[in-house]
Backbone as XML, in Angstrom:
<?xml version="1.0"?>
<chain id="A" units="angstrom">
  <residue number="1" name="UNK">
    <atom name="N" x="70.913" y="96.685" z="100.171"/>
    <atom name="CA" x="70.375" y="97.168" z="101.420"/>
    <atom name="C" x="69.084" y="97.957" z="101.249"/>
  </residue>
  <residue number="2" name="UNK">
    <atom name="N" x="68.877" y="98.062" z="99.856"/>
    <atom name="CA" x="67.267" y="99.068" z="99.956"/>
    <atom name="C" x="66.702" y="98.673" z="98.501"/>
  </residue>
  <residue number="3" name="UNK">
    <atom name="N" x="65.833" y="98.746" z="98.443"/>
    <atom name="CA" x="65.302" y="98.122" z="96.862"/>
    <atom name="C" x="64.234" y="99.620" z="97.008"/>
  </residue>
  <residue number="4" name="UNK">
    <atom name="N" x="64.141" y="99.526" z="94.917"/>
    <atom name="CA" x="63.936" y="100.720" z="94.817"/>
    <atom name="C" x="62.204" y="100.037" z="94.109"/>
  </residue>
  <residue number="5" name="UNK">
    <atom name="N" x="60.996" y="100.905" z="94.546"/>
    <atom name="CA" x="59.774" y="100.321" z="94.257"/>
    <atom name="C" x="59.449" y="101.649" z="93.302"/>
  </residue>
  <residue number="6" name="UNK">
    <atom name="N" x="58.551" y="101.416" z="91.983"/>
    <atom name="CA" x="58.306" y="102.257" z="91.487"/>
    <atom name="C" x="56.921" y="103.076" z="91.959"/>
  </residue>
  <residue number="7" name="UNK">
    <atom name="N" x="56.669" y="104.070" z="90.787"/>
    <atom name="CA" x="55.232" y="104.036" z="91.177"/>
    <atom name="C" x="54.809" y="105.322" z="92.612"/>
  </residue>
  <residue number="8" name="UNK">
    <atom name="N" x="53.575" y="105.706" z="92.536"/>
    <atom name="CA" x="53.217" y="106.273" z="93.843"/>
    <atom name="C" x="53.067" y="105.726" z="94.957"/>
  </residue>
  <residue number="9" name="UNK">
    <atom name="N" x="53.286" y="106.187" z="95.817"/>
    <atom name="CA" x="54.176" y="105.845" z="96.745"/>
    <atom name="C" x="55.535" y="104.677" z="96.660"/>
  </residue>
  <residue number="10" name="UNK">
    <atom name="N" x="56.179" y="104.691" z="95.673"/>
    <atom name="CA" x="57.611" y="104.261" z="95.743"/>
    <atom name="C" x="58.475" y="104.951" z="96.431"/>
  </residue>
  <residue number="11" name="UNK">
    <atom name="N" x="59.722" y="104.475" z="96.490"/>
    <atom name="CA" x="60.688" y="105.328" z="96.808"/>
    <atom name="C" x="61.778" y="104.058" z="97.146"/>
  </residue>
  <residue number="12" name="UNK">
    <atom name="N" x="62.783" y="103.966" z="98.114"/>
    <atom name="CA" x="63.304" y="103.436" z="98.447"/>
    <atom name="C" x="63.692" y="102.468" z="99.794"/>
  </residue>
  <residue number="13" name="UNK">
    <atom name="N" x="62.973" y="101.603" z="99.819"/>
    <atom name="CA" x="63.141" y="100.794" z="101.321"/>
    <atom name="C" x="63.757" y="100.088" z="101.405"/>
  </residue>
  <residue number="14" name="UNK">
    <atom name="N" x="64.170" y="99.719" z="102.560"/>
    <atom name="CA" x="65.233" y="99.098" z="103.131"/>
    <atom name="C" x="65.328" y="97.730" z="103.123"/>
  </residue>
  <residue number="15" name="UNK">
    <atom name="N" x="66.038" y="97.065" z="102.546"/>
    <atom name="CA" x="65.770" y="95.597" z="102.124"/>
    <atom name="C" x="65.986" y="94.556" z="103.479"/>
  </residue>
  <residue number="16" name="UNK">
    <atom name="N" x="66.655" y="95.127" z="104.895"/>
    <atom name="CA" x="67.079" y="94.259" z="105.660"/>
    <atom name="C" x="66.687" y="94.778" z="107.074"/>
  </residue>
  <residue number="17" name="UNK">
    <atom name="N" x="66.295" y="94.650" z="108.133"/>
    <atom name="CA" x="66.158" y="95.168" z="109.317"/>
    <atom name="C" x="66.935" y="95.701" z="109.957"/>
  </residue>
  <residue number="18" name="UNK">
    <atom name="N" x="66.775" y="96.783" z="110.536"/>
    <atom name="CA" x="67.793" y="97.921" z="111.037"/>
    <atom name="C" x="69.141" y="96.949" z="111.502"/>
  </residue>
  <residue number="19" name="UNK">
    <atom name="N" x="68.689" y="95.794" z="112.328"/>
    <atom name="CA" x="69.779" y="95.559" z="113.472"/>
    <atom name="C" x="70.510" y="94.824" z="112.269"/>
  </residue>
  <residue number="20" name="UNK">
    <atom name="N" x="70.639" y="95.035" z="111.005"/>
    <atom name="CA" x="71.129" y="93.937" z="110.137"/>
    <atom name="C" x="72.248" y="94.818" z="109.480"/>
  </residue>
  <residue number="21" name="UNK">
    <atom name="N" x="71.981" y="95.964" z="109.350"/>
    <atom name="CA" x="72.718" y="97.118" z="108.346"/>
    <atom name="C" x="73.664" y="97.827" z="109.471"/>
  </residue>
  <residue number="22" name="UNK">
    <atom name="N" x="74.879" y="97.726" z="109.511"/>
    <atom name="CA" x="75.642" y="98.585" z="110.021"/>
    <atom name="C" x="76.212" y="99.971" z="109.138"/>
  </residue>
  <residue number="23" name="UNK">
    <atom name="N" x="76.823" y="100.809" z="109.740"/>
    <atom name="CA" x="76.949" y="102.105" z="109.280"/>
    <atom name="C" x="78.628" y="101.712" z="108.223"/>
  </residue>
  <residue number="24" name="UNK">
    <atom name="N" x="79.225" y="100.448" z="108.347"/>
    <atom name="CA" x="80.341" y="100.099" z="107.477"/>
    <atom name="C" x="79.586" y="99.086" z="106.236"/>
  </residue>
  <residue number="25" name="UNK">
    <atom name="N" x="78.387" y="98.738" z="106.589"/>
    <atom name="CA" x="77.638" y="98.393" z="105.562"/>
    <atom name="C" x="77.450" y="99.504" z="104.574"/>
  </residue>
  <residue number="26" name="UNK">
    <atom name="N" x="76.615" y="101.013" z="104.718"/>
    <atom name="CA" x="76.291" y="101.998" z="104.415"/>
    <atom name="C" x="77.919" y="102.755" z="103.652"/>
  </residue>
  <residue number="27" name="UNK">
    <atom name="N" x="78.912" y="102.498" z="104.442"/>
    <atom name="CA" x="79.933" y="103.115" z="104.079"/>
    <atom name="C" x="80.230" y="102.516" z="102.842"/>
  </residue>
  <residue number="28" name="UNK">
    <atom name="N" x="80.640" y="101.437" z="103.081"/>
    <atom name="CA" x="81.174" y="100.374" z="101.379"/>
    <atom name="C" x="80.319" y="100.255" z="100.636"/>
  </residue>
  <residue number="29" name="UNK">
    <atom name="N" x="78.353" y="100.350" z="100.846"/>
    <atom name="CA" x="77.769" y="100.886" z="99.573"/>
    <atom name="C" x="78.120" y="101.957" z="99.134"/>
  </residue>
  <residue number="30" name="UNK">
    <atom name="N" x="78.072" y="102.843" z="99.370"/>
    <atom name="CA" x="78.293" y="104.270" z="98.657"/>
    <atom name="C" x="79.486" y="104.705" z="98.316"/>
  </residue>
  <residue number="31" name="UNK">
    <atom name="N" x="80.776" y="104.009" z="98.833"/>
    <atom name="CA" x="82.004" y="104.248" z="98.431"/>
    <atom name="C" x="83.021" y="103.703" z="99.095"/>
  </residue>
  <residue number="32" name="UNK">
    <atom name="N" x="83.888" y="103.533" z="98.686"/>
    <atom name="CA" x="85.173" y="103.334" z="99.456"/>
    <atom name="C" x="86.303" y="104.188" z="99.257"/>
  </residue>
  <residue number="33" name="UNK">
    <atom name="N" x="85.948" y="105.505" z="99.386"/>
    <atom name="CA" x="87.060" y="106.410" z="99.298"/>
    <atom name="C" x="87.463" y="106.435" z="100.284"/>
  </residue>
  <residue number="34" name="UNK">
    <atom name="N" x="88.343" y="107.532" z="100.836"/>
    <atom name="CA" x="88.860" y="107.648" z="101.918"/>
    <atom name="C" x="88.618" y="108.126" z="102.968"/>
  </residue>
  <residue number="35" name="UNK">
    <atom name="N" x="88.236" y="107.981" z="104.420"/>
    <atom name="CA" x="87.917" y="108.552" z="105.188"/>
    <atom name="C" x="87.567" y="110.001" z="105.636"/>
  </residue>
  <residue number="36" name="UNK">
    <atom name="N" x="89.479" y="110.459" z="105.485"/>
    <atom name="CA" x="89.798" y="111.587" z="105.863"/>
    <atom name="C" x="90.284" y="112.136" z="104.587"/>
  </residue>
  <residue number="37" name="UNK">
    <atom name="N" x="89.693" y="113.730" z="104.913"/>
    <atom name="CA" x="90.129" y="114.646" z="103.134"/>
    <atom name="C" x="91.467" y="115.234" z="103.751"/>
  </residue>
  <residue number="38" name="UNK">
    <atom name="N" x="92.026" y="115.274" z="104.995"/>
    <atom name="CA" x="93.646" y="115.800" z="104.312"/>
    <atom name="C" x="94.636" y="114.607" z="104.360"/>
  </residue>
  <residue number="39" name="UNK">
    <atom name="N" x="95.394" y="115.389" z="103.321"/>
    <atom name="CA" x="96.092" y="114.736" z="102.910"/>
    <atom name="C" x="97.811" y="114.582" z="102.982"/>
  </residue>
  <residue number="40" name="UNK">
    <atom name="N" x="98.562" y="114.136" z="102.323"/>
    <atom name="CA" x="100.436" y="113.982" z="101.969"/>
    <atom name="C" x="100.432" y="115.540" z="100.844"/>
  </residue>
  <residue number="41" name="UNK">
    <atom name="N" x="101.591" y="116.108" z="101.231"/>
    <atom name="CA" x="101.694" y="116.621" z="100.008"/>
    <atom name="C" x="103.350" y="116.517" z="99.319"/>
  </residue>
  <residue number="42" name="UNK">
    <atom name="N" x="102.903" y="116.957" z="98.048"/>
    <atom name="CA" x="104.310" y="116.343" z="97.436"/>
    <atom name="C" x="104.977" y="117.372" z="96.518"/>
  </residue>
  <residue number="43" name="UNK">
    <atom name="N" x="104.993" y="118.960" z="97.328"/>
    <atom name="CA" x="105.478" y="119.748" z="96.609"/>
    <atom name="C" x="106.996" y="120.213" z="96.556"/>
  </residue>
  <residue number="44" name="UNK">
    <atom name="N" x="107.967" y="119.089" z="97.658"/>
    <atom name="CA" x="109.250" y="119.261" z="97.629"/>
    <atom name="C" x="109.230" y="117.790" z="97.330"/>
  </residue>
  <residue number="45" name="UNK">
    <atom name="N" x="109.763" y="117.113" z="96.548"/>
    <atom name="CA" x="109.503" y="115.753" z="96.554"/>
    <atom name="C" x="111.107" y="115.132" z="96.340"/>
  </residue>
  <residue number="46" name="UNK">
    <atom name="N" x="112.093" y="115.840" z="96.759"/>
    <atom name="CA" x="113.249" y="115.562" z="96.855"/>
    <atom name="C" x="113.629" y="116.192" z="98.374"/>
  </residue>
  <residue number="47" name="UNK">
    <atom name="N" x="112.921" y="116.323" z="99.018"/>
    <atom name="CA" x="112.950" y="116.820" z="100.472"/>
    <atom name="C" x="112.699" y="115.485" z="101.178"/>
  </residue>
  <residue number="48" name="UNK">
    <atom name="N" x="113.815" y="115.167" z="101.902"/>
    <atom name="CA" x="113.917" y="113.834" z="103.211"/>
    <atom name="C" x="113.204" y="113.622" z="104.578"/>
  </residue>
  <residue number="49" name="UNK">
    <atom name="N" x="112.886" y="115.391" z="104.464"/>
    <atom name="CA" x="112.006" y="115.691" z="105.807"/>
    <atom name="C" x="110.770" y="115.525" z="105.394"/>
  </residue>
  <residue number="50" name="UNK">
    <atom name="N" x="110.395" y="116.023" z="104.206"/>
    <atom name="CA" x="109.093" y="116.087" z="103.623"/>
    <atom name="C" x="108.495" y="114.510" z="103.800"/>
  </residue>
  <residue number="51" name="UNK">
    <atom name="N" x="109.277" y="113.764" z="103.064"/>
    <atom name="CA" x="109.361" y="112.044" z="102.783"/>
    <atom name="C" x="108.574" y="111.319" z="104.450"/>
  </residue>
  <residue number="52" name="UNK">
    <atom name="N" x="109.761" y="111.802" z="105.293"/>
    <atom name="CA" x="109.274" y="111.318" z="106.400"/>
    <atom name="C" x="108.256" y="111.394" z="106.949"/>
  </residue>
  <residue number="53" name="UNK">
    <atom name="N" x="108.024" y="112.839" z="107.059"/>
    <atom name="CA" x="106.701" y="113.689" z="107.427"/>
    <atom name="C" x="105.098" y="112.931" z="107.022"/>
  </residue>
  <residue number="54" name="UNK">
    <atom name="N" x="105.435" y="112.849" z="105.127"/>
    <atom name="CA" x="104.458" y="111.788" z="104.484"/>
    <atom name="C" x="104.056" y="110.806" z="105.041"/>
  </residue>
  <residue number="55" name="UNK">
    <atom name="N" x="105.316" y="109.461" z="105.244"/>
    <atom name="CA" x="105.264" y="108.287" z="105.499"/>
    <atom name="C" x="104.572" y="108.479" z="107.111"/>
  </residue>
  <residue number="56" name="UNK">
    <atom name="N" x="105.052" y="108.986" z="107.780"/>
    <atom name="CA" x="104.279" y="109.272" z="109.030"/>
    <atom name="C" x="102.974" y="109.226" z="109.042"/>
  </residue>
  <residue number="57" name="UNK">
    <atom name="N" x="102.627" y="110.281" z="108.415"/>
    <atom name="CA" x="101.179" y="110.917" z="108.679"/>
    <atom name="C" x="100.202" y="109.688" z="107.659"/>
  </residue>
  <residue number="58" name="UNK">
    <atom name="N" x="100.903" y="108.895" z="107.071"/>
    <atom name="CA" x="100.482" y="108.218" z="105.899"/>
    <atom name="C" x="100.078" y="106.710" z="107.093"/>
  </residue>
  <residue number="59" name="UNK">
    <atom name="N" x="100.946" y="106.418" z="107.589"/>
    <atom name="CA" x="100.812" y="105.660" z="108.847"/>
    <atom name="C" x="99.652" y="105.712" z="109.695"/>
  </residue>
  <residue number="60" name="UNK">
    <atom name="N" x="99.652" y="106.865" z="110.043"/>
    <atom name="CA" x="98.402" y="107.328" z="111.146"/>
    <atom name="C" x="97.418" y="107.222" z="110.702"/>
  </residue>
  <residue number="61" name="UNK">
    <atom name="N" x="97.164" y="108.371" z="109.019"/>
    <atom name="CA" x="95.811" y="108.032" z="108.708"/>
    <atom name="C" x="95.438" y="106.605" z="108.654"/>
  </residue>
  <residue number="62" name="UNK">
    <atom name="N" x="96.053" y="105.295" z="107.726"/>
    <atom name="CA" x="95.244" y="104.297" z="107.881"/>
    <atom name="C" x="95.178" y="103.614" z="109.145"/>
  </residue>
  <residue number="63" name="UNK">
    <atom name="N" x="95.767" y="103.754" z="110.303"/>
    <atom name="CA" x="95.947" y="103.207" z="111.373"/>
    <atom name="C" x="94.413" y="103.551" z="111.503"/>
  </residue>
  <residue number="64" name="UNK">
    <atom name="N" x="94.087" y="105.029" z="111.735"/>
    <atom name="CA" x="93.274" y="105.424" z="112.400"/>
    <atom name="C" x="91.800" y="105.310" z="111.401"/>
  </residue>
  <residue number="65" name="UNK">
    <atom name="N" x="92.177" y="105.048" z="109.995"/>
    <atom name="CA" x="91.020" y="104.479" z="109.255"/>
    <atom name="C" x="90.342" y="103.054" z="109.471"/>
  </residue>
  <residue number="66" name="UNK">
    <atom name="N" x="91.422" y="102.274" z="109.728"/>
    <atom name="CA" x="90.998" y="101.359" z="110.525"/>
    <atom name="C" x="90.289" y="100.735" z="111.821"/>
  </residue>
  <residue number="67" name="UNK">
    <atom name="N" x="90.644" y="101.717" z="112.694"/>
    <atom name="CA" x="89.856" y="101.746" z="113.743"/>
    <atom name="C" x="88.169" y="102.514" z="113.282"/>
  </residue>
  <residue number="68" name="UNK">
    <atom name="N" x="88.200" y="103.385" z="112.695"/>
    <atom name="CA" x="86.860" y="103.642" z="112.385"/>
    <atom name="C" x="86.085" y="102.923" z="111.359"/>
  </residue>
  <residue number="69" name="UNK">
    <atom name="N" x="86.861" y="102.154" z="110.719"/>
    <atom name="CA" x="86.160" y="100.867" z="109.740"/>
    <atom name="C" x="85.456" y="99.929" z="110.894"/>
  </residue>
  <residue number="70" name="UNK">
    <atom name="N" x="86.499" y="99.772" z="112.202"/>
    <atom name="CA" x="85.579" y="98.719" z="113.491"/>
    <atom name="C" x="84.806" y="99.297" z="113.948"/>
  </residue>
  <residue number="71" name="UNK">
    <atom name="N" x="84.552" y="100.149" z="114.329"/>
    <atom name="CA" x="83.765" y="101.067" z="115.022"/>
    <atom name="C" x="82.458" y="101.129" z="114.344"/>
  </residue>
  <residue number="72" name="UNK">
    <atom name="N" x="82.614" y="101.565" z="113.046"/>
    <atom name="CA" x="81.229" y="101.116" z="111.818"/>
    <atom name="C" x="81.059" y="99.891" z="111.786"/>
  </residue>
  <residue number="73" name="UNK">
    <atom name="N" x="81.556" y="98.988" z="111.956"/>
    <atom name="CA" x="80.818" y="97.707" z="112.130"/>
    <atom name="C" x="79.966" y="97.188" z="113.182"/>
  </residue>
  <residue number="74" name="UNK">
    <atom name="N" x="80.366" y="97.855" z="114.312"/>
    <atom name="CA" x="79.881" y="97.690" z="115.651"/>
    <atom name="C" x="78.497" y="98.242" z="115.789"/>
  </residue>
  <residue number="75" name="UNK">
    <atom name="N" x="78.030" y="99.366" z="115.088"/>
    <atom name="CA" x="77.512" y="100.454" z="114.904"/>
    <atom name="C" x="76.039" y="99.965" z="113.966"/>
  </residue>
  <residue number="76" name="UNK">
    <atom name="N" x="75.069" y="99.886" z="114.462"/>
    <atom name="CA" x="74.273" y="99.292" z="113.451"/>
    <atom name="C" x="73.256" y="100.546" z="113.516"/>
  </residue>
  <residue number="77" name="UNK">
    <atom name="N" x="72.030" y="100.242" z="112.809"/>
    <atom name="CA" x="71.180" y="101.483" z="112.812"/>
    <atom name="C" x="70.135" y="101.085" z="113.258"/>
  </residue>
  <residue number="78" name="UNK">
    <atom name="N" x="70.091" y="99.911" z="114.257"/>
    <atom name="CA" x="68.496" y="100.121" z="115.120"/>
    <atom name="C" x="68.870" y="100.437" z="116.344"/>
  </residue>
  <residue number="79" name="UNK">
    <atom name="N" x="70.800" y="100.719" z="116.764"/>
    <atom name="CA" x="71.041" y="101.220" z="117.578"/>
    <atom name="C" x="71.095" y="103.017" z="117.413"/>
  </residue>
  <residue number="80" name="UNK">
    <atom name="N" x="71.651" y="103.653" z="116.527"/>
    <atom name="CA" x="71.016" y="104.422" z="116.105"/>
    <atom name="C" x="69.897" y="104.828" z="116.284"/>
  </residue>
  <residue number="81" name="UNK">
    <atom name="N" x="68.918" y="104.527" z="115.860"/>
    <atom name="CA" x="67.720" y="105.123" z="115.744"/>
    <atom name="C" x="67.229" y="104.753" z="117.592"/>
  </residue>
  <residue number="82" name="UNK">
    <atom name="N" x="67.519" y="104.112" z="117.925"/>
    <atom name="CA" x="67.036" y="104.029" z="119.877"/>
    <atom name="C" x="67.848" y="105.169" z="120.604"/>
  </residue>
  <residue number="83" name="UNK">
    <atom name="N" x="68.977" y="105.824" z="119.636"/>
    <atom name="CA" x="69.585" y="106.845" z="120.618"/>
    <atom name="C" x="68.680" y="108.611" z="120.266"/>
  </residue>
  <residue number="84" name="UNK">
    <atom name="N" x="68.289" y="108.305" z="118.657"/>
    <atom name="CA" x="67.807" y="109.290" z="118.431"/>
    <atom name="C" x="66.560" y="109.532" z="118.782"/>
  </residue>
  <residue number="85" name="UNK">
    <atom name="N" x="65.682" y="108.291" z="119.184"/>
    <atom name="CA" x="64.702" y="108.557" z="119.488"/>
    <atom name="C" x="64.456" y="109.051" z="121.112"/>
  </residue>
  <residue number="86" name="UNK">
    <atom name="N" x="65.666" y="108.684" z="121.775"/>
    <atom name="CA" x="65.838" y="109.166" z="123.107"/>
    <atom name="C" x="65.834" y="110.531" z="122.685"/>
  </residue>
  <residue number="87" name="UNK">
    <atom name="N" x="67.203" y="111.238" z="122.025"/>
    <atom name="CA" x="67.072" y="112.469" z="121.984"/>
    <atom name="C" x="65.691" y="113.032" z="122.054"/>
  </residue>
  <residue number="88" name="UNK">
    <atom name="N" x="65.266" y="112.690" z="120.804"/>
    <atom name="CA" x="63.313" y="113.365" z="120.994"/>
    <atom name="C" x="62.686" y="113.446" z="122.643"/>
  </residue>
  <residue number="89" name="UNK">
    <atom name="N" x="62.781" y="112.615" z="122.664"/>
    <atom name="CA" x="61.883" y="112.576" z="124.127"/>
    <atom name="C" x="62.505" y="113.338" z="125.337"/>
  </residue>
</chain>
């Protein structure tokens, strides 16, 4: 998505046109960790309530990682940049 040019005035440009790069493009270059930083914890780990509690919340997060994986796809950055440039004005 960006090729790197050496030299003065190098730096890094964008190999594809805004309306081409979505923000789940941007996401899966730079990583595929996890969305959200909280987390399960597993400090009674013979606890049934605990278990459930996990599996629950373990549910939701990717449910809801998923929906923001679509949402970044939808999401490109020459739409972006037409909202920010509204802001300015």
């Amino acid at each position: 998505y960006v090729n790197a040019v050496k030299g003065h005035g190098g730096g890094w440009p964008l190999a594809k046109p805004l309306h081409c790069i979505t923000l789940l493009d941007i996401h899966r270059s730079l990583s595929e960790a996890s969305l959200f930083t909280i987390g399960l914890t597993d400090e009674h780990t013979n606890c049934p309530i605990e278990k459930a509690v996990n599996l629950a919340i373990d549910d939701v997060l990717h449910e809801a990682g998923q929906l923001v994986l679509r949402r970044f796809a939808e999401v490109t950055l020459d739409k972006l940049a037409v909202e920010y440039a509204a802001k300015l004005s």
